[in-house]
DSSP file (Angstrom, degrees, kcal/mol; ACC not computed):
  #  RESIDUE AA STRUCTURE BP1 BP2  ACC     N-H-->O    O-->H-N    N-H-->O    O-->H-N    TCO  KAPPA ALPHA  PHI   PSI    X-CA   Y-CA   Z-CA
    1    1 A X              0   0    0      0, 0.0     2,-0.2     0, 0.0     0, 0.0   0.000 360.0 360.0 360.0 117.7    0.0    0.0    0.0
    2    2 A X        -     0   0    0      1,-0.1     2,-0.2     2,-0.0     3,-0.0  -0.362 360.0-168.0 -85.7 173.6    1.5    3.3   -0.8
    3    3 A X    >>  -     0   0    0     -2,-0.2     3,-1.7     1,-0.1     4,-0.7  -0.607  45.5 -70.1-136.0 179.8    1.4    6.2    1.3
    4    4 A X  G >4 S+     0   0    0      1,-0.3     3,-4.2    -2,-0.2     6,-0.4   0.954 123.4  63.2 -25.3 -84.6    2.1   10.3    1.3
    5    5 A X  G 34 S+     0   0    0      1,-0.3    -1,-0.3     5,-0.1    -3,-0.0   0.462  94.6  65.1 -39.0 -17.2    6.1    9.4    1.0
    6    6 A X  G <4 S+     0   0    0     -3,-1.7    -1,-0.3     4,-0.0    -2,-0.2   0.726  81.6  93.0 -59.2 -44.2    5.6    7.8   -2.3
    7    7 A X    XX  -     0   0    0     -3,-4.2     4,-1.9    -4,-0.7     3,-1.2  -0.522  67.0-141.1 -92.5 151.9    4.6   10.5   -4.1
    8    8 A X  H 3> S+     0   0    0      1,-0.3     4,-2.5     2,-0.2     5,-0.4   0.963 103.0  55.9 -54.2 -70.5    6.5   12.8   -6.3
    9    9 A X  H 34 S+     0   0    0      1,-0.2    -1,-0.3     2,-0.2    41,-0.1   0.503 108.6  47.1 -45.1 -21.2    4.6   15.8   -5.3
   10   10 A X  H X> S+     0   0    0     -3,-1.2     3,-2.1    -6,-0.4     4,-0.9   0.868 111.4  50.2 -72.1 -61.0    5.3   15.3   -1.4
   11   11 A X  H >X S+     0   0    0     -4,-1.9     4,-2.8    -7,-0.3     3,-0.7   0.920 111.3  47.9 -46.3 -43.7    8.8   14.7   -1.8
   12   12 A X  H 3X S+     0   0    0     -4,-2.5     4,-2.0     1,-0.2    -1,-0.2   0.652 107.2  53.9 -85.6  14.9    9.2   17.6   -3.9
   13   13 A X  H <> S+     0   0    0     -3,-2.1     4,-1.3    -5,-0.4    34,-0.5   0.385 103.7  55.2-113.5   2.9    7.3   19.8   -1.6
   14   14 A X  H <X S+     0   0    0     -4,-0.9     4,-2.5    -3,-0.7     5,-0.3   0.682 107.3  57.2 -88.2 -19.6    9.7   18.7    1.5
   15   15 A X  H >X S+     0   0    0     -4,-2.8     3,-1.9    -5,-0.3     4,-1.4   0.937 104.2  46.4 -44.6 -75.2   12.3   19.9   -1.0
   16   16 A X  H >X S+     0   0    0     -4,-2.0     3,-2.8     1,-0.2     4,-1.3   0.732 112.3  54.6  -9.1 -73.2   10.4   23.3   -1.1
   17   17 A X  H 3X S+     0   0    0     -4,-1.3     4,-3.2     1,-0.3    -1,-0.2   0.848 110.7  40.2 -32.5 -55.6   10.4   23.1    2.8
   18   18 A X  H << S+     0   0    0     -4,-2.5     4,-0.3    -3,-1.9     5,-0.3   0.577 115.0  55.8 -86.8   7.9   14.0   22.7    3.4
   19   19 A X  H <X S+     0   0    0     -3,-2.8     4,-2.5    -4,-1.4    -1,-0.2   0.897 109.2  46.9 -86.5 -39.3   14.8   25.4    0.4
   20   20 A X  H  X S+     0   0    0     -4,-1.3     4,-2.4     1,-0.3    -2,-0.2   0.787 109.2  52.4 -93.7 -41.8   12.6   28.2    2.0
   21   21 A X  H  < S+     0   0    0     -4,-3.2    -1,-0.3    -5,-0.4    -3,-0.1   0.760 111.1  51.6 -92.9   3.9   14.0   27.8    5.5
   22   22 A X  H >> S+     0   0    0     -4,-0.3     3,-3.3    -5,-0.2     4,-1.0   0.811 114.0  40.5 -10.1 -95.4   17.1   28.1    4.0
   23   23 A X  H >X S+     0   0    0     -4,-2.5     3,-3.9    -5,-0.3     4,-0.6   0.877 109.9  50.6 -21.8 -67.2   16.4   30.8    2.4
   24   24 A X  H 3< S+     0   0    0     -4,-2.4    -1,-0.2     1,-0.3    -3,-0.1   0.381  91.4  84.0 -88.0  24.7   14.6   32.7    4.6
   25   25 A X  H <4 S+     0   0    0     -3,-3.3    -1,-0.3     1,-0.1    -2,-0.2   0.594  90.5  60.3 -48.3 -39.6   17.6   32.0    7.4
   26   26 A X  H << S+     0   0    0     -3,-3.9    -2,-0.2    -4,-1.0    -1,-0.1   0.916  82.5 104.1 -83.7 -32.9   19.0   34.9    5.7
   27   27 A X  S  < S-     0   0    0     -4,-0.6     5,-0.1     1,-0.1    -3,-0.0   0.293  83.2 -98.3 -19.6 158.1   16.2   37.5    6.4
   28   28 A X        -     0   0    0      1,-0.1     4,-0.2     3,-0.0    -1,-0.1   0.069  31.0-107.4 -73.8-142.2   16.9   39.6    8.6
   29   29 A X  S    S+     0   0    0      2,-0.2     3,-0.5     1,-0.1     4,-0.2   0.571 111.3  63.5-123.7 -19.0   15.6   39.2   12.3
   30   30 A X  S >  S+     0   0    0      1,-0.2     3,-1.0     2,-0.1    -1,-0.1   0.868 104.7  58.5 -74.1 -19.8   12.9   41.9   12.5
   31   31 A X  G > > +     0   0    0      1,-0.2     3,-2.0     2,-0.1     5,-1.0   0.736  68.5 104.5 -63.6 -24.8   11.5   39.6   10.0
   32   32 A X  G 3 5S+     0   0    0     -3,-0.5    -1,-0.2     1,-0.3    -2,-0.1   0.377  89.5  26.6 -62.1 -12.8   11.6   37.1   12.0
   33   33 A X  G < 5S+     0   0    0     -3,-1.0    -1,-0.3    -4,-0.2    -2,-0.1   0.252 125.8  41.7-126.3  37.0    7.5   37.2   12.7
   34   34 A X  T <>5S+     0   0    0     -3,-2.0     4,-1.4    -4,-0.1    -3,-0.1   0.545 124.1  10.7 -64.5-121.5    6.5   38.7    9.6
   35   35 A X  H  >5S+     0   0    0     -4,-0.2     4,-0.7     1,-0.2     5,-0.5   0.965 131.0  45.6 -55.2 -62.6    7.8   37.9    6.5
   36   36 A X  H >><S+     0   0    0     -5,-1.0     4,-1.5     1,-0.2     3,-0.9   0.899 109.8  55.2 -56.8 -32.6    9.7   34.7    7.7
   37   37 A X  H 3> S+     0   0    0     -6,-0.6     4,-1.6     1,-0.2     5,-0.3   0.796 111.3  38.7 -86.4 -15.3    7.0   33.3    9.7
   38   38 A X  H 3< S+     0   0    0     -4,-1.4    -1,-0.2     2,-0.2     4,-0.2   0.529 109.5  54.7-105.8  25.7    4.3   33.2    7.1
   39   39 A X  H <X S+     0   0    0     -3,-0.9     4,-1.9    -4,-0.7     5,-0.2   0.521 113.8  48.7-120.8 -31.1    6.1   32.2    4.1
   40   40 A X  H  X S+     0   0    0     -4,-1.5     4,-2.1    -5,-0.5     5,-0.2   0.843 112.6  44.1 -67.3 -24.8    7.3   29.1    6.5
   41   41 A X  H  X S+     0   0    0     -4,-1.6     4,-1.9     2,-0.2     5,-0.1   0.940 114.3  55.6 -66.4 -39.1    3.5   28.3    7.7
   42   42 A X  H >> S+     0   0    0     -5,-0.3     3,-0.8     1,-0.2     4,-0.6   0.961 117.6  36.9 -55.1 -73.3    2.7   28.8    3.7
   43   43 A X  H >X S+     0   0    0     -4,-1.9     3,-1.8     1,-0.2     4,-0.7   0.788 113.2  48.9 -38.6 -58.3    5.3   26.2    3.1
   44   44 A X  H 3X S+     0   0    0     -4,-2.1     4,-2.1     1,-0.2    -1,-0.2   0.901 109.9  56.9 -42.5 -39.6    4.9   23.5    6.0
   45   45 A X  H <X S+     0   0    0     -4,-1.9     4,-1.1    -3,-0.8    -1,-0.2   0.665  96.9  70.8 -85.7   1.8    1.0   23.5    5.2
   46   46 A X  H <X S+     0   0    0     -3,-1.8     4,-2.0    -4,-0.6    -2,-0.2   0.937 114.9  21.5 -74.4 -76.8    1.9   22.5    1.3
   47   47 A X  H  X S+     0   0    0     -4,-0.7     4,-2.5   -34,-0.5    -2,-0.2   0.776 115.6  68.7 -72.7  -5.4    3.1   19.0    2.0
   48   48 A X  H  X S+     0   0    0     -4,-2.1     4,-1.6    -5,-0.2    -3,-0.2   0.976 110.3  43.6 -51.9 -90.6    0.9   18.9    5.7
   49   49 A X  H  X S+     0   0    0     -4,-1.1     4,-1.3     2,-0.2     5,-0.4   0.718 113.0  51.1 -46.3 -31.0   -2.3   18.9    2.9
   50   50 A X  H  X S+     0   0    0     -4,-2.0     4,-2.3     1,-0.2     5,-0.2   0.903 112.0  47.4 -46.4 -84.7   -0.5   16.1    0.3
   51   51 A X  H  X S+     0   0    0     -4,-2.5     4,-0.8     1,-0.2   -47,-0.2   0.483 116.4  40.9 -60.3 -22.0    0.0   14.0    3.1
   52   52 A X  H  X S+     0   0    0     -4,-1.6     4,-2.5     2,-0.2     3,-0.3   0.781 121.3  44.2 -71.6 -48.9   -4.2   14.3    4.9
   53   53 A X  H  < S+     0   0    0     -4,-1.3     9,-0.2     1,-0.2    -2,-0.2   0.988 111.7  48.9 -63.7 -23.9   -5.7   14.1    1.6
   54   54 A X  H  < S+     0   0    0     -4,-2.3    -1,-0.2    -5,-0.4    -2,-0.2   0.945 111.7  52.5 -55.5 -52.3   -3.3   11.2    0.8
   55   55 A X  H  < S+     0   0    0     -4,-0.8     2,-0.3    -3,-0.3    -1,-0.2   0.752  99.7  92.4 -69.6 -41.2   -4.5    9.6    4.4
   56   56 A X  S  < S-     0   0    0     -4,-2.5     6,-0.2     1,-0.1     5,-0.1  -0.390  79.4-120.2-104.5 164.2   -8.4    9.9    3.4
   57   57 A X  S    S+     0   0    0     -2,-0.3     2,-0.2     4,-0.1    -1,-0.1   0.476  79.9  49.2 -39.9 -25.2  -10.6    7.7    1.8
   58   58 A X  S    S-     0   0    0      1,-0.1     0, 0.0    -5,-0.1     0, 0.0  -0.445  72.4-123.4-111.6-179.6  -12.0    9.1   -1.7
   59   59 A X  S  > S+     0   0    0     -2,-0.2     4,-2.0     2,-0.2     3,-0.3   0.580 109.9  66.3-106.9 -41.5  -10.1   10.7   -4.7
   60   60 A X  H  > S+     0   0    0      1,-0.2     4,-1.8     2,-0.2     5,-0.1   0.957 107.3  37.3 -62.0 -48.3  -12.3   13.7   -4.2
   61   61 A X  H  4 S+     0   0    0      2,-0.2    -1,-0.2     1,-0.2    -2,-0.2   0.628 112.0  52.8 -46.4 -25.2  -10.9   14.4   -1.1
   62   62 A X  H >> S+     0   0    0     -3,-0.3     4,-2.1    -6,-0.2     3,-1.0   0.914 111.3  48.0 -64.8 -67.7   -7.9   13.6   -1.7
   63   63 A X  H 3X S+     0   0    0     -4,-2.0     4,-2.6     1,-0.3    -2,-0.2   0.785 104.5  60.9  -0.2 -71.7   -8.2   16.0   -4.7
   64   64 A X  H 3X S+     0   0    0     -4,-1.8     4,-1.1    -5,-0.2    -1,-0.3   0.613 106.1  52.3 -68.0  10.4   -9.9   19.1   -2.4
   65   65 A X  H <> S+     0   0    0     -3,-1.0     4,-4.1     2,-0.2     5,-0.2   0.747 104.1  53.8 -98.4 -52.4   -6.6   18.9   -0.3
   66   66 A X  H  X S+     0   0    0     -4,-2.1     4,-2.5     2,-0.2     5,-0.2   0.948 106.3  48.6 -48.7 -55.1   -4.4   19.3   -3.2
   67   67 A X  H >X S+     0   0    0     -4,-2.6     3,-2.0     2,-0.3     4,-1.7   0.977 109.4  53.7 -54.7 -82.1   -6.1   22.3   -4.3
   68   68 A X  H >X S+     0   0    0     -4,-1.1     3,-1.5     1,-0.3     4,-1.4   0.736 112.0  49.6 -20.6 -83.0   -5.6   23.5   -0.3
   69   69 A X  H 3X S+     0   0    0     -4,-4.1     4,-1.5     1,-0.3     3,-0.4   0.698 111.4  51.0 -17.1 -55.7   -1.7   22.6   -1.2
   70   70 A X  H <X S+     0   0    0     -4,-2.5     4,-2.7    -3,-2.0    -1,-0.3   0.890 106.0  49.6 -68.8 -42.9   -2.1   24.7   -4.3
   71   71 A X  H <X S+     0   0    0     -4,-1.7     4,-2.7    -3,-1.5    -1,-0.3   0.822 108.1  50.4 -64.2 -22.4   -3.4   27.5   -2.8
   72   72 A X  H  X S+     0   0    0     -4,-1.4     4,-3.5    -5,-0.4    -2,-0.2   0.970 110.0  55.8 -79.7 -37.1   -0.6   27.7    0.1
   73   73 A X  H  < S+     0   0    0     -4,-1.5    -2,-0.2     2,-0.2    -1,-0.2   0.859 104.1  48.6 -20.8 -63.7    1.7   27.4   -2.9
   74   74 A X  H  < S+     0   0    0     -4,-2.7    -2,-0.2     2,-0.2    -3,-0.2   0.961 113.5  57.3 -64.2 -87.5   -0.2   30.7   -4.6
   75   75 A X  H  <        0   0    0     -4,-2.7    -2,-0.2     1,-0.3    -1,-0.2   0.726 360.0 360.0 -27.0 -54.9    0.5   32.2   -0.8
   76   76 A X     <        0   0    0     -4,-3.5    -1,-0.3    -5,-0.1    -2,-0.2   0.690 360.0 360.0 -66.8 360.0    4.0   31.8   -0.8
């Protein structure tokens, strides 16, 4: 049975994760609950939605999560 970790689109959206806290490492430090903290929630909550919609039962659900995913995408 495959799972969340399987899929392309999760793996490349822990890429994302560990690119963007990189990144935003460099910010400065007044950023540090600003800018840096909502472009890391945007990010965390991309593969967070893969991996519920992945976990429930239909393709339609599965499906409305991905679209959630997409949209934190469009956030960041």
């Amino acid at each position: 049975m495959k799972t969340h970790l399987d899929l392309l689109a999760w793996q490349l959206a822990m890429d994302l994760v560990e690119s963007v806290y990189k990144l935003t490492d460099s910010f400065p430090k007044e950023e540090l609950y600003g800018l840096t903290s909502q472009m890391r929630r945007a990010v965390v909550s991309v593969p967070s939605n893969i991996a519920e919609g992945a976990a429930r039962s239909t393709d339609a659900v599965f499906m409305r999560f991905l679209f959630i995913a997409k949209g934190s995408l469009s956030e960041l």
